[in-house]
ROBA-146436 format. One record per residue (C-alpha): residue number from 1; x, y, z. Coordinates in nm, 3 decimals, always signed. Layout:
REM residues N
  zakol        u        v        w
    NUM        X        Y        Z
...
***
This chain:
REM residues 299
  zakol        u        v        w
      1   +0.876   +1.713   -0.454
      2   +0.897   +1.350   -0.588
      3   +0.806   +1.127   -0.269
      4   +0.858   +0.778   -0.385
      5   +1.020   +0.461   -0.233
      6   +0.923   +0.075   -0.227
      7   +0.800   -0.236   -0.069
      8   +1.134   -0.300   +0.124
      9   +1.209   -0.594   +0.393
     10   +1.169   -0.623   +0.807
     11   +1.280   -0.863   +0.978
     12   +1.314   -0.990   +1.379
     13   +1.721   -0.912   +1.366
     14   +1.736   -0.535   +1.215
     15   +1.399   -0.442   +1.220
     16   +1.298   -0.105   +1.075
     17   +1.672   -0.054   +1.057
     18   +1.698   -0.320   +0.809
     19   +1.397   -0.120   +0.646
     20   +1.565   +0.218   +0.617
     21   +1.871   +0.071   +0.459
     22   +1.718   -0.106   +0.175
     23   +1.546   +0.216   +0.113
     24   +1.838   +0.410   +0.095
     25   +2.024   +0.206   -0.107
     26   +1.726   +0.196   -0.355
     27   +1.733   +0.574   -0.419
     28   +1.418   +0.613   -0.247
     29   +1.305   +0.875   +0.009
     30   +1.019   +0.685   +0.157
     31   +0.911   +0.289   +0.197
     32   +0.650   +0.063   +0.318
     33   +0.718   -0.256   +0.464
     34   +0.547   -0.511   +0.656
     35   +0.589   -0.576   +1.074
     36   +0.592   -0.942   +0.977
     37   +0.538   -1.173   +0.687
     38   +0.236   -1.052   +0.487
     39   +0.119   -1.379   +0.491
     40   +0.055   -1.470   +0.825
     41   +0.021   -1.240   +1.199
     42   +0.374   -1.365   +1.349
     43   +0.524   -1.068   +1.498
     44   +0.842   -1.045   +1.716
     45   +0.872   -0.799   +2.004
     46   +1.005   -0.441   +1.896
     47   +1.366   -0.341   +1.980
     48   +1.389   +0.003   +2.042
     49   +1.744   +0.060   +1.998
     50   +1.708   -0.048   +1.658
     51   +1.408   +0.203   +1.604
     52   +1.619   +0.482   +1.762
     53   +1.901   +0.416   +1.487
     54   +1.687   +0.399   +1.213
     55   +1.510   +0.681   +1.278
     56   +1.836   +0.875   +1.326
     57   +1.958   +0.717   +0.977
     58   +1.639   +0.798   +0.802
     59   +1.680   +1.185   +0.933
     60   +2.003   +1.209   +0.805
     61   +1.932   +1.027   +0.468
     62   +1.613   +1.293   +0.406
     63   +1.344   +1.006   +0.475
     64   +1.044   +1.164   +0.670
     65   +0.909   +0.979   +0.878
     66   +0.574   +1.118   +0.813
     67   +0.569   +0.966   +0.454
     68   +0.649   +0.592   +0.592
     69   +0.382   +0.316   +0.539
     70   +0.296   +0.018   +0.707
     71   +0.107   -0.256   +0.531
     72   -0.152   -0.511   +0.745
     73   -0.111   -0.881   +0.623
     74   -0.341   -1.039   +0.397
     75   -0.409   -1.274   +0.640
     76   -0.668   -1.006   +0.833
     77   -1.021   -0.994   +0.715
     78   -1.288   -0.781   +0.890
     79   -1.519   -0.792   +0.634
     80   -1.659   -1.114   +0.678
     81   -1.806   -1.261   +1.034
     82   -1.941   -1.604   +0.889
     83   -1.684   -1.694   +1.155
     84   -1.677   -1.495   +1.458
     85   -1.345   -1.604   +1.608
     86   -1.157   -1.489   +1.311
     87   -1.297   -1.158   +1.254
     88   -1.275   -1.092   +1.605
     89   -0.911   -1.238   +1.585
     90   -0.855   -0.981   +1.300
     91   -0.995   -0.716   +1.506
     92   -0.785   -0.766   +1.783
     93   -0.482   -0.852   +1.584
     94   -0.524   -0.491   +1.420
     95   -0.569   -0.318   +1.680
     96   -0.229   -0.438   +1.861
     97   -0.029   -0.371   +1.484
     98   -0.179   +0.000   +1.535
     99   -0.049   +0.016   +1.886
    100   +0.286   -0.135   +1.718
    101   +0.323   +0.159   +1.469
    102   +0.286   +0.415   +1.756
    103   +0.588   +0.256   +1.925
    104   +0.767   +0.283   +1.569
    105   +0.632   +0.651   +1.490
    106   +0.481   +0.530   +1.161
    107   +0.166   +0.787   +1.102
    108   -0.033   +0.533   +0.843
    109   -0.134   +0.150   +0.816
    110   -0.241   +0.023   +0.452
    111   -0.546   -0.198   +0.468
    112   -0.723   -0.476   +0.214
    113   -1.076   -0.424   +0.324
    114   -1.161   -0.761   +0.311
    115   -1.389   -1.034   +0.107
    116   -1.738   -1.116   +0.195
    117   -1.682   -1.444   +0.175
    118   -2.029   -1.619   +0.267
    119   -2.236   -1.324   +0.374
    120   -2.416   -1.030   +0.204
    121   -2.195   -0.784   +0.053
    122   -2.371   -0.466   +0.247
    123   -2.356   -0.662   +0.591
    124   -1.978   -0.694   +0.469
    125   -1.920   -0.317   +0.421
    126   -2.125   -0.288   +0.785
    127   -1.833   -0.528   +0.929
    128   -1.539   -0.287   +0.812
    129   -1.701   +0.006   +0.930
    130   -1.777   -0.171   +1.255
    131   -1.462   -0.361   +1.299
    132   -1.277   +0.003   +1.200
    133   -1.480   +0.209   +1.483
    134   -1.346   +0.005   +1.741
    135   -0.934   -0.058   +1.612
    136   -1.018   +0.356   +1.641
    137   -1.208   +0.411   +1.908
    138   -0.921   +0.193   +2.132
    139   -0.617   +0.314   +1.945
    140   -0.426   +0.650   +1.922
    141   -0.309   +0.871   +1.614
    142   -0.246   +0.573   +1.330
    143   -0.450   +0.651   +1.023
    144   -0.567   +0.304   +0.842
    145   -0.583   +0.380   +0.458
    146   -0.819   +0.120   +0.248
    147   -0.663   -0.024   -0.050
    148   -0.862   +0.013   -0.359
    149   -0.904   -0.345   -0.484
    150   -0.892   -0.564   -0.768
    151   -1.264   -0.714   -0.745
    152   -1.095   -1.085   -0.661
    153   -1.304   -1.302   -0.622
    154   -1.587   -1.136   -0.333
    155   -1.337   -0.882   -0.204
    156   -1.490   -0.585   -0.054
    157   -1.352   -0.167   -0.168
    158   -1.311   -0.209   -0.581
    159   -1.542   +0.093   -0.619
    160   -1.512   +0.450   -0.516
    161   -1.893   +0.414   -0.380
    162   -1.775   +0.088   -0.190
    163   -1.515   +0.303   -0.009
    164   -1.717   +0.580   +0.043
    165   -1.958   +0.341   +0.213
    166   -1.729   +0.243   +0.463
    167   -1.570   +0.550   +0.532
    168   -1.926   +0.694   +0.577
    169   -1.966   +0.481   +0.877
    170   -1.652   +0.549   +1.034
    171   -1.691   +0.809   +1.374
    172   -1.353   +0.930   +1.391
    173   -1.305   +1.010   +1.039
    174   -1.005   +1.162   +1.105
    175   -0.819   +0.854   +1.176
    176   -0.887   +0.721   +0.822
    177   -0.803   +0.717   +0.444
    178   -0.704   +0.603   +0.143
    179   -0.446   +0.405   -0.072
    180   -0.503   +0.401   -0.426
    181   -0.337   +0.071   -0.634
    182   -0.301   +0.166   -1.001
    183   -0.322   -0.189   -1.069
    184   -0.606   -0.271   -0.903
    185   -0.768   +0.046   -1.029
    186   -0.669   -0.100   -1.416
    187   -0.805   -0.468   -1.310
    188   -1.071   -0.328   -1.107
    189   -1.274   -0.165   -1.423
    190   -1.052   +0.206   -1.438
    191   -0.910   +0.341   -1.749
    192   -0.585   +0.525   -1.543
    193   -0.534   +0.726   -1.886
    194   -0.822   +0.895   -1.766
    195   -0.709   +0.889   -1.471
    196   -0.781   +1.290   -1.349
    197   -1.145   +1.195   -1.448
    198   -1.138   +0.933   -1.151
    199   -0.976   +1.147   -0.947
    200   -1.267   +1.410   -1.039
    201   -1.500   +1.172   -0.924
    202   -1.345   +1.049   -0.565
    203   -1.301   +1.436   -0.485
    204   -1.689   +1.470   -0.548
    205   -1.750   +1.178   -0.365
    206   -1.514   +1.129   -0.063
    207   -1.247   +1.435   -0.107
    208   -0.917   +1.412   -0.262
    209   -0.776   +1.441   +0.053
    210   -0.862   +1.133   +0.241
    211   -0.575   +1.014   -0.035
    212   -0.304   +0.954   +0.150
    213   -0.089   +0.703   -0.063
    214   -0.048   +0.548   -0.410
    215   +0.074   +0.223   -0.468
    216   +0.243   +0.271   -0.805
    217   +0.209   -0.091   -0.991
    218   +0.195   -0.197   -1.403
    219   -0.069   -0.460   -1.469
    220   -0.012   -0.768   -1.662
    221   -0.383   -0.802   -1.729
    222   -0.655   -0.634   -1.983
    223   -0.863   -0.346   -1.779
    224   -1.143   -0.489   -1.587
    225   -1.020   -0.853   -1.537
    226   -1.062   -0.828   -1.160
    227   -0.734   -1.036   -1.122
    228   -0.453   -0.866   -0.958
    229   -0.132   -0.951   -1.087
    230   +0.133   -0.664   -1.054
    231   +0.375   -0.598   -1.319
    232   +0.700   -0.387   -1.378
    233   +0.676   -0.003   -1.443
    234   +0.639   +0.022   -1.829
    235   +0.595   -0.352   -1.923
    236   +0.223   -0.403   -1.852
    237   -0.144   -0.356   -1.976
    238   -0.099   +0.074   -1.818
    239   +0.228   +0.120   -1.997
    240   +0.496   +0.376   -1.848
    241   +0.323   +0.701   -1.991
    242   -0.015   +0.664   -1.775
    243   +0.219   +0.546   -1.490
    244   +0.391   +0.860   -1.504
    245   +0.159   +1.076   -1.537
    246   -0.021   +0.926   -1.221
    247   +0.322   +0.948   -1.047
    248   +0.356   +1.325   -1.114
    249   -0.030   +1.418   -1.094
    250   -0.061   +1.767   -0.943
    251   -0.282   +1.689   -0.708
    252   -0.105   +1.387   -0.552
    253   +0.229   +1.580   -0.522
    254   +0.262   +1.532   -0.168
    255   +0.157   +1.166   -0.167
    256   +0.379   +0.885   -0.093
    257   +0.413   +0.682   -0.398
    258   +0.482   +0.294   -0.339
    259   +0.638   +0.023   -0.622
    260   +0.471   -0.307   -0.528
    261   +0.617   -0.410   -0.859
    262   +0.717   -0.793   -0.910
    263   +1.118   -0.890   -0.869
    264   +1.290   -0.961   -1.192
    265   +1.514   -1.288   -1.293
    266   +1.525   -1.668   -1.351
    267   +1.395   -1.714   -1.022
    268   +1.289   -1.389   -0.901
    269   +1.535   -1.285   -0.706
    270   +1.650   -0.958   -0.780
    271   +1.430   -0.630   -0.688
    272   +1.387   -0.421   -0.934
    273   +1.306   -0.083   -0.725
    274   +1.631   +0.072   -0.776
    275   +1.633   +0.080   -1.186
    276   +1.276   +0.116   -1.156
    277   +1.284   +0.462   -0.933
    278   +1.572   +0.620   -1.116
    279   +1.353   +0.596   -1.482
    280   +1.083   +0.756   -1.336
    281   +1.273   +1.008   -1.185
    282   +1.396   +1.038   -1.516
    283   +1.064   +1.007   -1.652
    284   +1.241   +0.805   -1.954
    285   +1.132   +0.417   -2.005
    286   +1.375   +0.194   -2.033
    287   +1.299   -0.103   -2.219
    288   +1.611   -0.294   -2.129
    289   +1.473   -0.244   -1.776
    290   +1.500   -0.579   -1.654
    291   +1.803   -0.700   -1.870
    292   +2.004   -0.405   -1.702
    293   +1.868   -0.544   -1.351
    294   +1.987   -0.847   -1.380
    295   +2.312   -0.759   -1.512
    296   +2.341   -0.501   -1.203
    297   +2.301   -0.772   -0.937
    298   +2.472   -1.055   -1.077
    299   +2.816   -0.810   -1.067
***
């Protein structure tokens, strides 16, 4: 079965409820969203009222709550300790968003890695594995997935043997795995229309199943560019056919597949999830795509 949903919205008011909603009215049947802004570690207390009624709304709407995803902000960076207040601020700030999904029920947490930023890249790999053992070691039950990155700047993960590093050094292996970006694969050096051929080589290396989710994004840059910019399903460098075939890859079937893909107008207002989930259910592009979102939410 097709397990695919969005980035959708969270905010202090509805909460996950607001969450669920979005979802549903996207046509999806899972989502990720963030406990805050992704740009900073604000968070507002939990209402569990409003976690009670989404979960009930999500049950009846055929949303598992086993295939929800929670994102970390940017912010966090425990690869780097040129500054030990902030990487033990991210530490700490980690470990209470883990404690946060176990009030919420949400099974996995989606993590950048980090940047070196000033220090030895090994020493940097050390600091996620270190910085990881303890979130674990002092947490229950949330599995942290590392995001395969772009190769920005001195960010840490853009290589299978870079995640296999980390994961190496990680007690509890149990209590982690991986989410795979298809744009930051593309950007990161990865031809995805070879795509079984990488997923050949993670099995050999760290096991096909530590893959746990796939953020499903088009890239608006030439393979290997190490830049990360996201773009709609069909209209980048990856094109819909590779996108699709990643989507419906036999070996990911029971993966949670995420669109991270950019909103769509004059000012980028409109989400494009909807439109975008229903072609590749279809598994038809559309190349009037974004014309026909715009038209549907200015109705």
């Amino acid at each position: 079965m097709l397990i695919i949903g969005s980035h959708v919205s969270f905010d202090s008011k509805e909460q996950l409820l607001k969450s669920v909603k979005e979802a549903i009215s996207y046509g999806a049947n899972t989502f990720m969203f963030y406990t805050g802004a992704p740009q900073n570690t604000r968070r507002c207390d939990l209402d569990l009222n409003k976690v009670n009624e989404a979960k009930k709304i999500m049950i009846e709407n055929g949303i598992n709550i086993d295939n929800v995803i929670c994102h970390a902000p940017y912010i966090v960076n425990i690869a780097s300790d040129l500054d030990a207040s902030k990487y033990d601020f991210s530490i700490n700030f980690l470990k209470q968003e883990v404690l946060r999904l176990d009030v919420l029920g949400i099974k996995y947490l989606v993590l950048h890695p980090g940047s070196s930023v000033g220090i030895e890249r090994r020493h940097a790999l050390e600091n996620i594995s270190n910085a990881l053992n303890k979130i674990i070691s002092e947490t229950n039950e949330v599995i942290i997935l590392l995001e395969t990155m772009a190769g920005k700047g001195t960010e840490c993960g853009v290589n299978i043997q870079e995640i296999y590093d980390i994961i190496e050094k990680i007690s509890n292996k149990d209590r982690i795995g991986v989410c795979l970006d298809t744009c930051h694969l593309n950007d990161s050096g990865i031809d995805i229309s070879k795509f079984d051929d990488y997923l050949d080589n993670f099995d050999m290396l760290i096991g096909i199943d530590k893959i746990k989710c796939v953020h499903i994004n088009d890239s608006k840059n030439e393979i290997a560019s190490h830049k990360d910019r996201h773009e709609n399903i069909g209209f980048g460098t990856i094109g819909f056919d590779n996108l699709i075939k990643v989507i419906y890859n036999e070996r990911l079937e029971s993966i949670p597949k995420i669109l991270e893909t950019p909103y769509v107008g004059e000012n980028k207002e409109f989400p494009p999830y909807k439109q975008e989930i229903e072609m590749i259910k279809n598994k038809k592009f559309d190349n009037s795509l974004i014309e026909n979102i715009i038209n549907y939410y200015k109705k």
